[in-house]
Backbone as XML, in Angstrom:
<?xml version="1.0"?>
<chain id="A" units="angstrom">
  <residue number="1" name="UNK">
    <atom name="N" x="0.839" y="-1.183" z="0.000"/>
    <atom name="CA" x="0.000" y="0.000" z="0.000"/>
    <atom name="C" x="0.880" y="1.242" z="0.000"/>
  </residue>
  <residue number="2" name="UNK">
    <atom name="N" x="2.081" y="1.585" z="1.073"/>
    <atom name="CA" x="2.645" y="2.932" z="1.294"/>
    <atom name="C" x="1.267" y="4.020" z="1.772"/>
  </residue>
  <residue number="3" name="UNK">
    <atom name="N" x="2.294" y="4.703" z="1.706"/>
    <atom name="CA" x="1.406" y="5.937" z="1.906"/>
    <atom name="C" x="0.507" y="6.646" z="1.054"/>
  </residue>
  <residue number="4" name="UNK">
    <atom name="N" x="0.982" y="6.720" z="-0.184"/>
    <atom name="CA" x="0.526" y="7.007" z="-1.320"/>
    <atom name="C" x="-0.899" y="6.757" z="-0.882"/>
  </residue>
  <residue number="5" name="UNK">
    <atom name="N" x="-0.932" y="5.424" z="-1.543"/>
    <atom name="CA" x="-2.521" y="5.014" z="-1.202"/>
    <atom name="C" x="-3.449" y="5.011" z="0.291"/>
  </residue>
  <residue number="6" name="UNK">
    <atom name="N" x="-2.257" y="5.173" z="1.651"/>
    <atom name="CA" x="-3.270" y="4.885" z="2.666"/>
    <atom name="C" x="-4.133" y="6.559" z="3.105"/>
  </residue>
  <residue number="7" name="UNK">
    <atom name="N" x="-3.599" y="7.507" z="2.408"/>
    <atom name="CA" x="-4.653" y="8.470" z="2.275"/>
    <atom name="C" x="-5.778" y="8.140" z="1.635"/>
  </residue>
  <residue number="8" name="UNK">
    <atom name="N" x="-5.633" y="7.950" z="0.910"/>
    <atom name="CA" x="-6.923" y="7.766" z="-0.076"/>
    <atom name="C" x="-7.642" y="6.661" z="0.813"/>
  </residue>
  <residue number="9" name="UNK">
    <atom name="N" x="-7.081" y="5.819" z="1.320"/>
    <atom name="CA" x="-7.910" y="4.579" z="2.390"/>
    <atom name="C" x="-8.292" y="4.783" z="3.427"/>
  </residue>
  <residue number="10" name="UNK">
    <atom name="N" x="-7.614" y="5.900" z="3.952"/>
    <atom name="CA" x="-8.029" y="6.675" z="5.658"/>
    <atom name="C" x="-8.940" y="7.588" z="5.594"/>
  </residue>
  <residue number="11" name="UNK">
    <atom name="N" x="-9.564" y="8.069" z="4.112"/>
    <atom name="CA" x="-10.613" y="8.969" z="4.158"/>
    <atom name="C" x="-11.581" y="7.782" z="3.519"/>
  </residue>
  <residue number="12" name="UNK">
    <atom name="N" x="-11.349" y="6.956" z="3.388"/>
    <atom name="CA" x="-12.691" y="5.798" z="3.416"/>
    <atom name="C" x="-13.311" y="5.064" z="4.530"/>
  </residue>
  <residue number="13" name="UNK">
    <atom name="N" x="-12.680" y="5.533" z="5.235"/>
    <atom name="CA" x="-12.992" y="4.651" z="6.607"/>
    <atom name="C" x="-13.772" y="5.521" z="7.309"/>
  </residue>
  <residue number="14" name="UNK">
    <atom name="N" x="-14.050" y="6.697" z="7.173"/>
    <atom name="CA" x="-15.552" y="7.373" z="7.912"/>
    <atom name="C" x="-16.444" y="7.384" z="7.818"/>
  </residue>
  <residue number="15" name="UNK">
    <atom name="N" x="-16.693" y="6.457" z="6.054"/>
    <atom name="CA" x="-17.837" y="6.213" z="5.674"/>
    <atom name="C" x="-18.170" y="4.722" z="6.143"/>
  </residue>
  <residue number="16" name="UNK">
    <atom name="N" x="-17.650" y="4.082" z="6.798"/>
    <atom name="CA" x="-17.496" y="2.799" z="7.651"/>
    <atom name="C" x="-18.955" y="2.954" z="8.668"/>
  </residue>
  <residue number="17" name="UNK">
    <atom name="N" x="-20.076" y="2.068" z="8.286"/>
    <atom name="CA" x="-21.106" y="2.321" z="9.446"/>
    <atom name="C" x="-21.442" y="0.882" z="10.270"/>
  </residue>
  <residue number="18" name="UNK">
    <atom name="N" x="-20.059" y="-0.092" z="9.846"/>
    <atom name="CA" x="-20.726" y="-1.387" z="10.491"/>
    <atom name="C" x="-19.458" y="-1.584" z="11.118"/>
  </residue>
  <residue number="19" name="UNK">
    <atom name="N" x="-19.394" y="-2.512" z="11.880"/>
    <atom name="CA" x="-18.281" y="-2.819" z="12.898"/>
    <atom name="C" x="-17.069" y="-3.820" z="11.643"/>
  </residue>
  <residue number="20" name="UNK">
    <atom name="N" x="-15.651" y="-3.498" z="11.785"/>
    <atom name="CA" x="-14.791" y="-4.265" z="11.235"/>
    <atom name="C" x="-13.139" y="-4.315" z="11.304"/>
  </residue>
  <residue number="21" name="UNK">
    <atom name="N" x="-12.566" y="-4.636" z="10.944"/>
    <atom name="CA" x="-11.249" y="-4.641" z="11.384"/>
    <atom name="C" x="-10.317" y="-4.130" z="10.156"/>
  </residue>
  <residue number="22" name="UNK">
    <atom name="N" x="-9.038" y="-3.828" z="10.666"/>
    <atom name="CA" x="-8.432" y="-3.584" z="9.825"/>
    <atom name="C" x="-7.170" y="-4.333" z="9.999"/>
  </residue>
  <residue number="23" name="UNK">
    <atom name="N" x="-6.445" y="-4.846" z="8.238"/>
    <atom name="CA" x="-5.456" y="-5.752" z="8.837"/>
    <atom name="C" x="-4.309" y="-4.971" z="7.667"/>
  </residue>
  <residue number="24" name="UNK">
    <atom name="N" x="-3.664" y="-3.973" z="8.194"/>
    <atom name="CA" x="-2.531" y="-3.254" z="7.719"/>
    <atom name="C" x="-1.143" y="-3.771" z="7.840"/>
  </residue>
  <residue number="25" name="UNK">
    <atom name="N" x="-1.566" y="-5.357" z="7.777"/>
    <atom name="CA" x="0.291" y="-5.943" z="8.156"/>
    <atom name="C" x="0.792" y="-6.073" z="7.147"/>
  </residue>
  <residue number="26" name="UNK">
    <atom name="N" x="2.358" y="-5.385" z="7.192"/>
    <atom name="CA" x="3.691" y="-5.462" z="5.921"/>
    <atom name="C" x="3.031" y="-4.771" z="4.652"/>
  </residue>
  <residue number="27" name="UNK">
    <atom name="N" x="2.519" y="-3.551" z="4.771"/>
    <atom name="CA" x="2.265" y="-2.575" z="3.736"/>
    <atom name="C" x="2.705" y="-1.896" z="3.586"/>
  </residue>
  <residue number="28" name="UNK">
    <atom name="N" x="4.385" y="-1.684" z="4.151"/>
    <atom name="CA" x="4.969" y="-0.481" z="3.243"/>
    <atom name="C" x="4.672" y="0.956" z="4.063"/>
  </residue>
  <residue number="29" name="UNK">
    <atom name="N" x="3.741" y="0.870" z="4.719"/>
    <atom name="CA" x="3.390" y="2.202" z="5.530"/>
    <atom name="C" x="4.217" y="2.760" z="6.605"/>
  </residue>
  <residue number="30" name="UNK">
    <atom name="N" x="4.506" y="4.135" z="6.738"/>
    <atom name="CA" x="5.612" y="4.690" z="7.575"/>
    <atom name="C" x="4.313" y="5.226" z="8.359"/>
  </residue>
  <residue number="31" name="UNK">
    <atom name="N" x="5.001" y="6.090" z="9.377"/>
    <atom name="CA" x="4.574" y="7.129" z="10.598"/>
    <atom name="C" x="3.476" y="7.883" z="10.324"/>
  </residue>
  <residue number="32" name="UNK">
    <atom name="N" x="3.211" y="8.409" z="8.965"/>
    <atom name="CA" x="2.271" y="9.458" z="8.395"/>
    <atom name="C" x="1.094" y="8.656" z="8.231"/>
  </residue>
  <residue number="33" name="UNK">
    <atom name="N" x="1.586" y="7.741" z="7.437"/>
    <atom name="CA" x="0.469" y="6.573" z="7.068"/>
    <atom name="C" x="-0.787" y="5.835" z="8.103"/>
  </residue>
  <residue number="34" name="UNK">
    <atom name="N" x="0.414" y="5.666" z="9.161"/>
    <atom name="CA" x="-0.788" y="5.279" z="10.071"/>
    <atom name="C" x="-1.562" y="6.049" z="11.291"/>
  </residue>
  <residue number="35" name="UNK">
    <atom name="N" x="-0.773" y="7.221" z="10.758"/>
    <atom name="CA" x="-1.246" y="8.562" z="11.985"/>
    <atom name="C" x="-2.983" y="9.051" z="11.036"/>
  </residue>
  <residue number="36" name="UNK">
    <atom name="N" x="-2.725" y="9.174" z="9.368"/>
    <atom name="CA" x="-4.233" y="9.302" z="8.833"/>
    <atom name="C" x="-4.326" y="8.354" z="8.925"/>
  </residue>
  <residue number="37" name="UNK">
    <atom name="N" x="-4.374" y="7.068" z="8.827"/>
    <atom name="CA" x="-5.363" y="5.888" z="8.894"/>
    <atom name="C" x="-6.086" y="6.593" z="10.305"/>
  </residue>
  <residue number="38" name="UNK">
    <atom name="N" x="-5.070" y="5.933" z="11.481"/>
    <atom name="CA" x="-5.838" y="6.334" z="12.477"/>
    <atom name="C" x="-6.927" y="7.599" z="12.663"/>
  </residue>
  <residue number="39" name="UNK">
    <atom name="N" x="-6.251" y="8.731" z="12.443"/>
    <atom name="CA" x="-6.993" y="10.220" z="12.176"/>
    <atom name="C" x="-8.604" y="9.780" z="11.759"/>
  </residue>
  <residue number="40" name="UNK">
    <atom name="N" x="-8.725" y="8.990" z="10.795"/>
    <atom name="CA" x="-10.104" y="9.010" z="10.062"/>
    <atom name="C" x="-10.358" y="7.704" z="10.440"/>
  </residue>
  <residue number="41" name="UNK">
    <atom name="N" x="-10.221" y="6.913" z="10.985"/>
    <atom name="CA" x="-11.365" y="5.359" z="11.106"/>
    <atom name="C" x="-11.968" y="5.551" z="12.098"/>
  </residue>
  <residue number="42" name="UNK">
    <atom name="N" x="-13.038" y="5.002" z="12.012"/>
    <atom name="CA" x="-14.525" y="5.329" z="12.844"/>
    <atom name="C" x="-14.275" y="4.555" z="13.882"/>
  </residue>
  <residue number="43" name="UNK">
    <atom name="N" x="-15.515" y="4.448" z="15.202"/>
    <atom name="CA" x="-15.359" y="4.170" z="15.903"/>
    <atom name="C" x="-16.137" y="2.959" z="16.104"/>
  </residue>
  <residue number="44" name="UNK">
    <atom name="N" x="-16.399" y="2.328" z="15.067"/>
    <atom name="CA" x="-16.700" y="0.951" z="15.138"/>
    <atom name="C" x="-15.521" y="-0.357" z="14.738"/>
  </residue>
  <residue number="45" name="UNK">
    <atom name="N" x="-14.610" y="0.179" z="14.781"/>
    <atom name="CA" x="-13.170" y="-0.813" z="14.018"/>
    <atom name="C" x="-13.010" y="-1.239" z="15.642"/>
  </residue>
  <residue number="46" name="UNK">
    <atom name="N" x="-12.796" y="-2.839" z="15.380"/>
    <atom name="CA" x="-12.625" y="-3.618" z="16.716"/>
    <atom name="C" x="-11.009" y="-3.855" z="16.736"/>
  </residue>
  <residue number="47" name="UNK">
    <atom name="N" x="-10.497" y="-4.558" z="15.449"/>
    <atom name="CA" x="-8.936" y="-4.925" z="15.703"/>
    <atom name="C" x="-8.314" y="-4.208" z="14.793"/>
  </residue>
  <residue number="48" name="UNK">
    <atom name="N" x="-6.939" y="-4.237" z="14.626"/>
    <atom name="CA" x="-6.400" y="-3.053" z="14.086"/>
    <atom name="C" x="-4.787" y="-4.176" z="13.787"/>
  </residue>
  <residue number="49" name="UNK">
    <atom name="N" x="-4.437" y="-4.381" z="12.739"/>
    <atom name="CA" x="-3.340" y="-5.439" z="12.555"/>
    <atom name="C" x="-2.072" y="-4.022" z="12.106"/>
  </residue>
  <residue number="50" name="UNK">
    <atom name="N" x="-1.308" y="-3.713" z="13.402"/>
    <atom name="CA" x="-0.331" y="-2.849" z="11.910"/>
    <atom name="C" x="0.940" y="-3.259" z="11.918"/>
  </residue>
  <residue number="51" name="UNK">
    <atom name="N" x="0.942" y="-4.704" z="11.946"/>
    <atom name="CA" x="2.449" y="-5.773" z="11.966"/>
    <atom name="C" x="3.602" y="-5.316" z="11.258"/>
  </residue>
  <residue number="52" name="UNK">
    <atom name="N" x="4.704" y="-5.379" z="11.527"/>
    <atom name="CA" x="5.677" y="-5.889" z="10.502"/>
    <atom name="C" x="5.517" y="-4.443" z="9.628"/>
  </residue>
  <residue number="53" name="UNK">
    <atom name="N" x="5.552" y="-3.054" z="9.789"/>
    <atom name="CA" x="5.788" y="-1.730" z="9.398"/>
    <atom name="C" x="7.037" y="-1.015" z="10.041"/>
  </residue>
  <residue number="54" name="UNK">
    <atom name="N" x="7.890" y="-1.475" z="9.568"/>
    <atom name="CA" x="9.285" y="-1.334" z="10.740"/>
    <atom name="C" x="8.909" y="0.264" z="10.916"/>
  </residue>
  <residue number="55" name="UNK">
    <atom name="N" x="8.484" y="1.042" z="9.866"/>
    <atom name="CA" x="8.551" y="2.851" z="10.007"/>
    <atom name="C" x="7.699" y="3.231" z="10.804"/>
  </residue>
  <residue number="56" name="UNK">
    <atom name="N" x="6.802" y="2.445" z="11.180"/>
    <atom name="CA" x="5.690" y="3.058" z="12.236"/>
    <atom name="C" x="6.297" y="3.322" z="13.878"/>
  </residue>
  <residue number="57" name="UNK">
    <atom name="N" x="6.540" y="3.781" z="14.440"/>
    <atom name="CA" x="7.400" y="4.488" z="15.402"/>
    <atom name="C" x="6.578" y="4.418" z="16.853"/>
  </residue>
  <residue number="58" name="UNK">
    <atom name="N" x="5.372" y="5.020" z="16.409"/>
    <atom name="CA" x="4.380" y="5.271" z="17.653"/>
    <atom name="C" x="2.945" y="4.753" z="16.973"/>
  </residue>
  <residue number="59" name="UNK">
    <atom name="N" x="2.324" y="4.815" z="18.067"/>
    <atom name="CA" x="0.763" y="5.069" z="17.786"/>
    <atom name="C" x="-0.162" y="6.382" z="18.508"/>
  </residue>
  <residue number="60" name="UNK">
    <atom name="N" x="-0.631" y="6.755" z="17.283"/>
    <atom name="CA" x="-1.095" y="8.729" z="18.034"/>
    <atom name="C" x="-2.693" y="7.965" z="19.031"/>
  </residue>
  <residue number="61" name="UNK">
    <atom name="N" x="-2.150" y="7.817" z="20.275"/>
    <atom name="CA" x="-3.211" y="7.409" z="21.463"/>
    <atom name="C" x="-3.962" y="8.374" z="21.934"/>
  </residue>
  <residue number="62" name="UNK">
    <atom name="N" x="-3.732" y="9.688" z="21.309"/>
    <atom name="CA" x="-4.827" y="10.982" z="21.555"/>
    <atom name="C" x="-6.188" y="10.466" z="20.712"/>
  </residue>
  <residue number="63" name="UNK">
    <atom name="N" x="-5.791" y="10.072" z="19.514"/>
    <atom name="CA" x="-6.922" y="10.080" z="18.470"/>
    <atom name="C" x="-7.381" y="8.023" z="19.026"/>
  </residue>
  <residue number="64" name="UNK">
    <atom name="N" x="-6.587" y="7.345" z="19.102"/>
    <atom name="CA" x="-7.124" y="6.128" z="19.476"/>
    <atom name="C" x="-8.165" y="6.058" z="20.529"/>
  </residue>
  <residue number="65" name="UNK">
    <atom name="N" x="-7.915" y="6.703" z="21.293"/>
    <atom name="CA" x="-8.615" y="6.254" z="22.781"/>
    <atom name="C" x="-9.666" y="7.254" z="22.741"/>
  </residue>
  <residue number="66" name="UNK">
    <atom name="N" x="-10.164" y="8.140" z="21.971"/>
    <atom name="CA" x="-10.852" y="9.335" z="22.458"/>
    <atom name="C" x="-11.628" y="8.778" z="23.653"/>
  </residue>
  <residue number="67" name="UNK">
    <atom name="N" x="-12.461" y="9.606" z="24.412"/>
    <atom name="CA" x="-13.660" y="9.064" z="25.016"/>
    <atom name="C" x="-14.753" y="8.761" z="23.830"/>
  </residue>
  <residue number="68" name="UNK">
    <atom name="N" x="-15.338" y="7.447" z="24.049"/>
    <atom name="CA" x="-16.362" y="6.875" z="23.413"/>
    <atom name="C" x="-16.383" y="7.411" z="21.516"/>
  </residue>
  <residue number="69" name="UNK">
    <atom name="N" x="-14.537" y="7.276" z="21.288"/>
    <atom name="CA" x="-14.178" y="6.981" z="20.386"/>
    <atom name="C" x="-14.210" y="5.840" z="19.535"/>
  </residue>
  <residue number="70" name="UNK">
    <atom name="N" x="-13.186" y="4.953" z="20.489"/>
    <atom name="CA" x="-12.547" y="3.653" z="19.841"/>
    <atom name="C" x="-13.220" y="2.487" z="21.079"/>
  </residue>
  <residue number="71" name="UNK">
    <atom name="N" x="-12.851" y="1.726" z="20.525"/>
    <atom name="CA" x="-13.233" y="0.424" z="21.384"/>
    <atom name="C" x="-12.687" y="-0.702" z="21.137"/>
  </residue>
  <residue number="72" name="UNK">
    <atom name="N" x="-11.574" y="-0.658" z="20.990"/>
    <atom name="CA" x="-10.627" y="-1.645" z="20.574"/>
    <atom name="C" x="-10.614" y="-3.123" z="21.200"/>
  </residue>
  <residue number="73" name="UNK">
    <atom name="N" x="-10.205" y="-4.082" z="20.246"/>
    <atom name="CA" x="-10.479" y="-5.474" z="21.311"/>
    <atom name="C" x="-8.891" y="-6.482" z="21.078"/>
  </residue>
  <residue number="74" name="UNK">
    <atom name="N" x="-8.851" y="-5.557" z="19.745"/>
    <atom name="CA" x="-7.024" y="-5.933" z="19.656"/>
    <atom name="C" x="-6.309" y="-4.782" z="18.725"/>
  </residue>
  <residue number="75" name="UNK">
    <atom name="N" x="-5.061" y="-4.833" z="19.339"/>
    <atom name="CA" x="-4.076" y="-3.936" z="18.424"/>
    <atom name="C" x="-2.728" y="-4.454" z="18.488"/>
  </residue>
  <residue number="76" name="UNK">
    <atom name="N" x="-2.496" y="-5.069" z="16.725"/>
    <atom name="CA" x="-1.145" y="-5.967" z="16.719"/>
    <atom name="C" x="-0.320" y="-4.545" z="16.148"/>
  </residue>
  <residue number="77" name="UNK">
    <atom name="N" x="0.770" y="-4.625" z="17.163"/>
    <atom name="CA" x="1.998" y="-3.981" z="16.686"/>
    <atom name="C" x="3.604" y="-4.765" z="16.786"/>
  </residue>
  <residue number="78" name="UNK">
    <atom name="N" x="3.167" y="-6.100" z="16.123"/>
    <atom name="CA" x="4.638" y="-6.540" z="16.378"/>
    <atom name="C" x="5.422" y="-6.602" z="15.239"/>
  </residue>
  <residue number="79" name="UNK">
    <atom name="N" x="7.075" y="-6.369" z="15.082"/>
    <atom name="CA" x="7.606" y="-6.241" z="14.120"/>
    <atom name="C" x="7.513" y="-4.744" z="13.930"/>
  </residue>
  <residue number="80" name="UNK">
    <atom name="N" x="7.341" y="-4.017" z="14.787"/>
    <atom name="CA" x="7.524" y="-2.438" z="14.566"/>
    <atom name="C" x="8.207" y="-1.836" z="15.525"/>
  </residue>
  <residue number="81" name="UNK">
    <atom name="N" x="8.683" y="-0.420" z="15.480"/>
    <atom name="CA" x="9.758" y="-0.151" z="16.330"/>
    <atom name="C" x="8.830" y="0.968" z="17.622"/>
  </residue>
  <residue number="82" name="UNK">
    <atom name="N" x="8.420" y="0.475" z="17.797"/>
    <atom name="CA" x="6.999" y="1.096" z="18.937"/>
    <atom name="C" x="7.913" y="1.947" z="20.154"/>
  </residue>
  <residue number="83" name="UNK">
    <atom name="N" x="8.549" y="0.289" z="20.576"/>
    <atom name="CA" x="9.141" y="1.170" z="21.657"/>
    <atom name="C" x="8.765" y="0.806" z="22.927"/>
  </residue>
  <residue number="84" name="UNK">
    <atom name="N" x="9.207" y="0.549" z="24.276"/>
    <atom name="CA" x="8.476" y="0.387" z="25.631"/>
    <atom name="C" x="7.560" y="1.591" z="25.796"/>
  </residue>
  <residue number="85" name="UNK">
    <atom name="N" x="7.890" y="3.307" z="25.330"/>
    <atom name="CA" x="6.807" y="4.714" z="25.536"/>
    <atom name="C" x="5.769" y="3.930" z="25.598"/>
  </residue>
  <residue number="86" name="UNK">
    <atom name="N" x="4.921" y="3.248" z="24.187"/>
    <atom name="CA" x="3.678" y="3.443" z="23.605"/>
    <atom name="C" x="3.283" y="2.201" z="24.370"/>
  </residue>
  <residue number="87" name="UNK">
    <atom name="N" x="3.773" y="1.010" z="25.007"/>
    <atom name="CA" x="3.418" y="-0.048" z="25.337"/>
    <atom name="C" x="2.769" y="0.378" z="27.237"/>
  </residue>
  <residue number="88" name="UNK">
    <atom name="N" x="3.728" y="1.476" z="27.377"/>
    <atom name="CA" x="3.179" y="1.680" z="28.778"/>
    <atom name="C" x="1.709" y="2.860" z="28.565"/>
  </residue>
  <residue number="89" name="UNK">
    <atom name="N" x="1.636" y="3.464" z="27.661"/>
    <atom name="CA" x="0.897" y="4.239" z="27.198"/>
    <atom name="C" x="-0.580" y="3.430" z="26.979"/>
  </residue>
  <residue number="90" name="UNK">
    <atom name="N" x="-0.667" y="2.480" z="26.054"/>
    <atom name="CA" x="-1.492" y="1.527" z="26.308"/>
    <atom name="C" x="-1.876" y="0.276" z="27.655"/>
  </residue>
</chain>
């Protein structure tokens, strides 16, 4: 995917009105990529796969967690350089 395309995919996801997951593992996506994914997916997305994206750094937990935002039931971040920050953060 890259980035290129995950704009164009992160402004599709608001039109999202049923519950579903997303499985973003080994796409090429850096830091930007998954900061709009995140930015725009609704608040019916249960799991969230963003494996194996060595460039993904963090996860923006302002926009994840809003209040009666997200409702997460899994979030794979392995194979990325996250970090202990974001693990105590979650």
């Amino acid at each position: 995917m890259g980035d290129e395309y995950a704009e164009a995919f992160a402004h599709t996801l608001q039109f999202k009105d049923s519950e579903y997951h997303l499985n973003l593992r080994n796409t090429r996506i850096s830091q930007k990529g998954a900061d709009m994914i995140i930015e725009n997916m609704g608040s019916n997305v249960k799991k969230i796969n963003f494996s194996y994206n060595p460039q993904v750094k963090n996860i923006n937990t302002n926009f994840l967690f809003r209040i009666q935002r997200v409702c997460l039931i899994e979030l794979n971040i392995e194979g990325n350089k996250v970090g202990d920050g974001l693990v105590a953060k979650l």
